[in-house]
Residue frames relative to the residue before (quaternion, step in Angstrom):
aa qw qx qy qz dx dy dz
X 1.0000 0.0000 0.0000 0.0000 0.00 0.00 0.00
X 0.3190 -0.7793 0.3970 0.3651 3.49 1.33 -0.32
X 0.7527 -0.3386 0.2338 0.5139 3.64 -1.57 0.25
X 0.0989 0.7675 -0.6299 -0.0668 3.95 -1.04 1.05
X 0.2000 -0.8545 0.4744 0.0690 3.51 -1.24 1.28
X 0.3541 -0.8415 0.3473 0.2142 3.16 -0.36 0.53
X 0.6822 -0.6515 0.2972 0.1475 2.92 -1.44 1.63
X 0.3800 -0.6278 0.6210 0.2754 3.85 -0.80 1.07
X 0.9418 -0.0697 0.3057 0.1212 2.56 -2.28 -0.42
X 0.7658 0.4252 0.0664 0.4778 3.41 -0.40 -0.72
X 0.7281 0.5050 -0.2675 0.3786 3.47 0.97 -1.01
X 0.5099 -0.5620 0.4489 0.4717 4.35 -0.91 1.00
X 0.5778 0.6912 -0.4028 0.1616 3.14 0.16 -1.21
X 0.7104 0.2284 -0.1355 0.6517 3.53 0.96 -1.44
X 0.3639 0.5665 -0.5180 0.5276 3.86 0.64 1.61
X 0.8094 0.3564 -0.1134 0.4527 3.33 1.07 -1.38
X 0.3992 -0.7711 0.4424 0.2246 3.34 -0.98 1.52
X 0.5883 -0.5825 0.4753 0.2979 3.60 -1.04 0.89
X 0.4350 -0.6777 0.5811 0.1175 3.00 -1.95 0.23
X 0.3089 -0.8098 0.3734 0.3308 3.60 -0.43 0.43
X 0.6439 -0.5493 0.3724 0.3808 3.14 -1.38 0.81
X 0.1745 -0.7538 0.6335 -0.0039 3.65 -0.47 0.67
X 0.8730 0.2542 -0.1143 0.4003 3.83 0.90 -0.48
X 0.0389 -0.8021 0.5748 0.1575 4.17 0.49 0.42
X 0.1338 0.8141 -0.5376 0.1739 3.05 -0.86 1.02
X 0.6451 -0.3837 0.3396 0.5668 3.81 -0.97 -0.43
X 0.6618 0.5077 -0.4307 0.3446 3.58 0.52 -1.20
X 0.5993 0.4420 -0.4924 0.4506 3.91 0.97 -1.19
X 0.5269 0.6171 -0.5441 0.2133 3.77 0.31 -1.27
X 0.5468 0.7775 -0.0748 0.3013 2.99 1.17 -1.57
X 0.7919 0.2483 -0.0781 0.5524 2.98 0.39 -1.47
X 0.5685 0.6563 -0.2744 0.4132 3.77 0.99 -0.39
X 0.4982 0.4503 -0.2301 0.7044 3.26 2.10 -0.87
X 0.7279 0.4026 -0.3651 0.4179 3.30 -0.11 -0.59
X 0.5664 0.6460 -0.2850 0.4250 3.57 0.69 -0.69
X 0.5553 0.6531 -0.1647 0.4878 3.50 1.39 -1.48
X 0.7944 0.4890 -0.1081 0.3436 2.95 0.48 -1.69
X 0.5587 0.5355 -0.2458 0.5837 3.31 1.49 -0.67
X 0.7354 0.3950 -0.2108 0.5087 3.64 0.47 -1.01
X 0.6537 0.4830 -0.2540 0.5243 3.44 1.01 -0.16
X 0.6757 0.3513 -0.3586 0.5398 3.52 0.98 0.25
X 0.6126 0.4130 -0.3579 0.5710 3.80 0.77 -0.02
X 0.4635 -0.6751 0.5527 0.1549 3.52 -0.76 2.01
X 0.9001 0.0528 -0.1506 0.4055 3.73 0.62 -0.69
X 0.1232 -0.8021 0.4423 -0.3820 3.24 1.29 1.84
X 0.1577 0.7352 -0.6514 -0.1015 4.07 -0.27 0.36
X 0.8113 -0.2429 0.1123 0.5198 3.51 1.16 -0.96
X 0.5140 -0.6629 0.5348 0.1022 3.52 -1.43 0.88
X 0.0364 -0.6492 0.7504 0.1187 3.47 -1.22 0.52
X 0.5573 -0.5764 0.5037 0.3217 3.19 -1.64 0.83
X 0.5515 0.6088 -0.4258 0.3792 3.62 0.30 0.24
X 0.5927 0.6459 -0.1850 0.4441 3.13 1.67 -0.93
X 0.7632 0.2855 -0.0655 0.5759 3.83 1.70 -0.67
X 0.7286 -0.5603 0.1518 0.3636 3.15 2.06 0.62
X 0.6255 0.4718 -0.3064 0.5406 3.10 1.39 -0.28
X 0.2711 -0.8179 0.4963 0.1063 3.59 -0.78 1.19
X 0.2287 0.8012 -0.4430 0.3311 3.55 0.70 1.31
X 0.5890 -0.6893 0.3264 0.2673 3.57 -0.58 0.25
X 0.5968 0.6447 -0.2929 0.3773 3.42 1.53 0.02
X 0.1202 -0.7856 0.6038 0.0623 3.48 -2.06 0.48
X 0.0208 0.7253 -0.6572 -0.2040 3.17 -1.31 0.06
X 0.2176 -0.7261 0.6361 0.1443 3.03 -1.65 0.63
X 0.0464 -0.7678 0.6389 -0.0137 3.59 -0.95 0.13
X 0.5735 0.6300 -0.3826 0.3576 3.44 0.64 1.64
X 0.7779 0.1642 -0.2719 0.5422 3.64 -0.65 1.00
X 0.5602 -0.4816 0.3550 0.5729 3.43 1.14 1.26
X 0.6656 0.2647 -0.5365 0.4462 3.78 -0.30 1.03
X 0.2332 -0.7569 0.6087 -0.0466 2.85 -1.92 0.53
X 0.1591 0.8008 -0.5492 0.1781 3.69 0.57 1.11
X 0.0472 0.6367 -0.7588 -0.1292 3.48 -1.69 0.24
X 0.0605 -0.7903 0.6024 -0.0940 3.16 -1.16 1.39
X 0.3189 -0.8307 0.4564 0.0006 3.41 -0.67 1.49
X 0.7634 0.3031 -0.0829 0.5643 3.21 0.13 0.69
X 0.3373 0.8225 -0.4341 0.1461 3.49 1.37 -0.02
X 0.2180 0.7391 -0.6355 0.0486 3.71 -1.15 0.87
X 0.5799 -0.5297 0.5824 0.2096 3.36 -1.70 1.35
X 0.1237 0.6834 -0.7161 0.0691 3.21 -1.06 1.65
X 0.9350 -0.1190 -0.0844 0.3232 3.29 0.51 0.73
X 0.5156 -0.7536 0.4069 0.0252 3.44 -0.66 2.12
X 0.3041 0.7103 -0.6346 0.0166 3.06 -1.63 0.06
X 0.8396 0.1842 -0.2561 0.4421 3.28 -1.61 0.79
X 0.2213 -0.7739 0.4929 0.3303 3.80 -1.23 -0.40
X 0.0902 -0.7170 0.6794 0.1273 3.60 -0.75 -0.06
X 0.1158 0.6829 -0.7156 -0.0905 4.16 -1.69 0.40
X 0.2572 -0.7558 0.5725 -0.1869 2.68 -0.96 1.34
X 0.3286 -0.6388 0.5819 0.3812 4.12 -1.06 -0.08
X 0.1672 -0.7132 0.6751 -0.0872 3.37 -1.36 1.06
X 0.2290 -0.6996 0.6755 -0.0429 3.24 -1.41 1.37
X 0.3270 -0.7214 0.6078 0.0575 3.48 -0.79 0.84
X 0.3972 -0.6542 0.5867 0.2644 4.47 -0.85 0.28
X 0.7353 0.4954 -0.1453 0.4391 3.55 1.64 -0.36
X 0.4561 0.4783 -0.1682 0.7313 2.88 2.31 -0.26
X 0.1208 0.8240 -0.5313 -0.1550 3.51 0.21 -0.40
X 0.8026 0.3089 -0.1402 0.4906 4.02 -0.52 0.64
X 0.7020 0.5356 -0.1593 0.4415 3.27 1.51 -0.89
X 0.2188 -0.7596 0.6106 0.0479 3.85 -0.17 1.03
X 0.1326 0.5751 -0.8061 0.0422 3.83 -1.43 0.20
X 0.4305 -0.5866 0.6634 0.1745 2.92 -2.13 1.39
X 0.0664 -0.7036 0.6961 -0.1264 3.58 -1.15 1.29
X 0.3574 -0.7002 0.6081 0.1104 3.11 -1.56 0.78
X 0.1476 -0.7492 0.6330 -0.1273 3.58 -0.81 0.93
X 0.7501 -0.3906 0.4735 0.2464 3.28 -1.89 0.32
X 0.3715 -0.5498 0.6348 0.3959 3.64 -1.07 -0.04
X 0.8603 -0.1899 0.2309 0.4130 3.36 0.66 -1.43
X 0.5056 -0.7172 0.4648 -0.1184 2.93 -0.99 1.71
X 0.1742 -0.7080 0.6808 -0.0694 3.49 -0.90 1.47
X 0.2166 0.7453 -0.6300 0.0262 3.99 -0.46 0.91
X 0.3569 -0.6071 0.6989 0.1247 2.89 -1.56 0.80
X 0.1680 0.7732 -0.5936 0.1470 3.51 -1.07 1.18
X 0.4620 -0.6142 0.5559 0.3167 3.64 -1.33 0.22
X 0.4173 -0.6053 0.6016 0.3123 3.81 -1.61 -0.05
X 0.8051 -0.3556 0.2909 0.3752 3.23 -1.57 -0.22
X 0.7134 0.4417 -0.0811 0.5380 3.18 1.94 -0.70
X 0.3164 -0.7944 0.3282 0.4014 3.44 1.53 -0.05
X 0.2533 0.6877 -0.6459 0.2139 3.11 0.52 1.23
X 0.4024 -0.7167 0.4277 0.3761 3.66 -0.88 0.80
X 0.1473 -0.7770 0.6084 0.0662 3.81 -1.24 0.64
X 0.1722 0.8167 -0.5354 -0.1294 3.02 -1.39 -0.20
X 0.1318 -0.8109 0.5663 0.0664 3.88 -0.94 1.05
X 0.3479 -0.6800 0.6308 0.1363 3.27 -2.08 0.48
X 0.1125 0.8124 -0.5643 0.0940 3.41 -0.24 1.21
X 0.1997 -0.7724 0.5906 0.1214 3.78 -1.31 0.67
X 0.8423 0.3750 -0.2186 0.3195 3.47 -1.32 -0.45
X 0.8484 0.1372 0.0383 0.5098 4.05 0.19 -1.24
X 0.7308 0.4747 -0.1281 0.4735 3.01 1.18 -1.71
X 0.5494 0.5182 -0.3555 0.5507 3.56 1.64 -0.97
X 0.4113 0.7398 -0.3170 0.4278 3.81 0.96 -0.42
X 0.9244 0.2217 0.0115 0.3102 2.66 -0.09 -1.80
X 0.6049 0.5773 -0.3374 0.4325 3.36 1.73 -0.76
X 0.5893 0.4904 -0.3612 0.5309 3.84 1.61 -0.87
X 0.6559 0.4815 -0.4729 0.3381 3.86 0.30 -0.18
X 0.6240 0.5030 -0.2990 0.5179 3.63 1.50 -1.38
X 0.5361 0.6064 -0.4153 0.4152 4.19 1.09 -0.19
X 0.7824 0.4534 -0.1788 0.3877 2.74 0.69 -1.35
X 0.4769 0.5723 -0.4317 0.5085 3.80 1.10 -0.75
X 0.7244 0.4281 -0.3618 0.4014 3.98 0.45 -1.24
X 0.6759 0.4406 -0.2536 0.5337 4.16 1.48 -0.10
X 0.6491 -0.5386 0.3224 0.4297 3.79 1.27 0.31
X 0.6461 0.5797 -0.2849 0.4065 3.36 1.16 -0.27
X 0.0271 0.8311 -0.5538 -0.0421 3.07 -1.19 1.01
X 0.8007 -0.3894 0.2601 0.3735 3.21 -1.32 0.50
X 0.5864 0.5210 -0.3550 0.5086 3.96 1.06 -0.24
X 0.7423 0.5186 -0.2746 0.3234 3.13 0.96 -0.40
X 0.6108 0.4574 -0.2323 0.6031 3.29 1.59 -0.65
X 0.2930 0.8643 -0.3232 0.2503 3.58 1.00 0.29
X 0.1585 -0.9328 0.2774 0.1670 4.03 -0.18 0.70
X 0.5944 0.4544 -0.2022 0.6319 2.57 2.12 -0.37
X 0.3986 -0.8376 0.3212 0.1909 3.85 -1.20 -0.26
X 0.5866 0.4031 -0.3150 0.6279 2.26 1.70 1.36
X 0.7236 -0.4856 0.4479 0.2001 3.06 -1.91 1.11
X 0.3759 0.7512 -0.5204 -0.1535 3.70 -0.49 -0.56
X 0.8171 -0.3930 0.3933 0.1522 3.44 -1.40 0.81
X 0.1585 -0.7902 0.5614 0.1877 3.61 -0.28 0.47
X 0.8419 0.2992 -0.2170 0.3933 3.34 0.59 0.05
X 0.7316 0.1885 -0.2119 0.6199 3.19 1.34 -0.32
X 0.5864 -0.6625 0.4303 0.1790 3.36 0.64 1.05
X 0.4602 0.7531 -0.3683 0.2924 3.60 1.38 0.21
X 0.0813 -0.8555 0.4663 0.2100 3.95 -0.33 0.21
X 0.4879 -0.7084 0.5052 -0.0702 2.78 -1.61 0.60
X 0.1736 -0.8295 0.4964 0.1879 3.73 0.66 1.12
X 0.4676 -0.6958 0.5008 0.2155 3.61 -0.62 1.96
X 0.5947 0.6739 -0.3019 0.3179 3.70 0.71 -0.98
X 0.5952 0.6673 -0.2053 0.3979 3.02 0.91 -1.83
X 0.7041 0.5462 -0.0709 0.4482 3.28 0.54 -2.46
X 0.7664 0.4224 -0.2894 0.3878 3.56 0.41 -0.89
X 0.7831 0.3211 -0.3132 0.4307 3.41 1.13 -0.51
X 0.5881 0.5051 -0.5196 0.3592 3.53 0.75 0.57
X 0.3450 0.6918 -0.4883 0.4049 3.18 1.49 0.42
X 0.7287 0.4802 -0.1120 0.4753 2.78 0.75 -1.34
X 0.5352 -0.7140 0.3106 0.3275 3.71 1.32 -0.17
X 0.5389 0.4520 -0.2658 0.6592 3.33 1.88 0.48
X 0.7524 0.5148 -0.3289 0.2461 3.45 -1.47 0.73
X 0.8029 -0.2058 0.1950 0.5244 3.42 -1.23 -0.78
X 0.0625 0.7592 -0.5469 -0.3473 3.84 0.14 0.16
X 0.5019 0.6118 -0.5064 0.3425 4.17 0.95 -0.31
X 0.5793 0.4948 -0.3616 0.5374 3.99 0.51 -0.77
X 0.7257 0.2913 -0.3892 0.4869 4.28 0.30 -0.61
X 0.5340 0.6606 -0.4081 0.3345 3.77 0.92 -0.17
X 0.7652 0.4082 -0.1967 0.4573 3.21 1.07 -1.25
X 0.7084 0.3251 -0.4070 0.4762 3.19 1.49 0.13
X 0.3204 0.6693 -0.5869 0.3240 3.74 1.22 0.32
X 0.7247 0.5000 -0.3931 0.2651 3.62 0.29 -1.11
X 0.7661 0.3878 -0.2559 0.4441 3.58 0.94 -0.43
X 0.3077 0.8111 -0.1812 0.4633 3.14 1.77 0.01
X 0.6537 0.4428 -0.1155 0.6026 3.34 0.64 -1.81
X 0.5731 0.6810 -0.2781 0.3612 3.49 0.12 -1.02
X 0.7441 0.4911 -0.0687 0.4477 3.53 1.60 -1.03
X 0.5410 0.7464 -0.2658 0.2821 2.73 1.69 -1.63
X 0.2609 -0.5515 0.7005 0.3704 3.63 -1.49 -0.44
């Protein structure tokens, strides 16, 4: 599939809701490796939706709390409790927002082989499996957000979420999308 990078901020792509896989084959095998490979070079990587590297399919992998699943086709069939928490995003790079989220999460999904599956995860992983869902429906992690602001993992700096979203959109703050262009680019292709 050659070298695949993953898409910042700002970009339609992670706007546009995937499609489901409808065919298992070599090419997914493929792309499922490739997928790896991306998520496997980023030290603080937990997991990747295929929307994230351009490709508008239903699929993830994760590769957190000593598990490792890729699930094609993944859909929430069934919720409980809440938990908010800070979230970081591979498309956001550096940039945390407090989001609210299930306790726990019932998905129904397919394998590399379309065999049907289905798991029951709470706390982090229940976290992490609704954020990688939601990327494969246009949603991101700014959007479920409670507070209004970005903030920096490392320099504790913030970032007025408002601001950022509308120069996406070609309207607003353009100094607030600067400070997050620089980590941004970094993603680009």
């Amino acid at each position: 599939m050659g070298k695949q990078k993953i898409v910042g901020f700002g970009d339609p792509v992670l706007r546009t809701a995937a499609r489901p896989v409808r065919v298992f084959h070599k090419k997914l095998h493929s792309l499922l490796d490739s997928m790896w490979e991306v998520l496997d070079a980023k030290d603080n990587g937990a997991a990747l939706a295929a929307p994230q590297i351009s490709v508008l399919k239903k699929i993830v992998v994760i590769d957190y709390q000593d598990e490792k699943l890729e699930l094609i086709n993944p859909e929430i069939c069934a919720c409980e409790g809440e938990q908010t928490d800070y979230e970081s995003c591979l498309s956001f790079p550096s940039y945390i927002g407090l989001v609210p989220r299930f306790e726990q999460v019932t998905v129904n999904f397919q394998t590399r082989t379309g065999a049907p599956k289905k798991i029951r995860r709470s706390g982090p992983m229940s976290r992490c499996l609704q954020h990688e869902i939601d990327h494969l429906n246009g949603i991101l992690f700014v959007d479920r957000m409670v507070e209004e602001q970005l903030m920096h993992q490392e320099t504790k700096e913030t970032i007025d979420l408002k601001s950022v979203l509308e120069m996406v959109n070609g309207e607003g703050n353009p100094e607030a999308y600067r400070k997050l262009q620089p980590a941004v680019a970094g993603t680009r292709k």
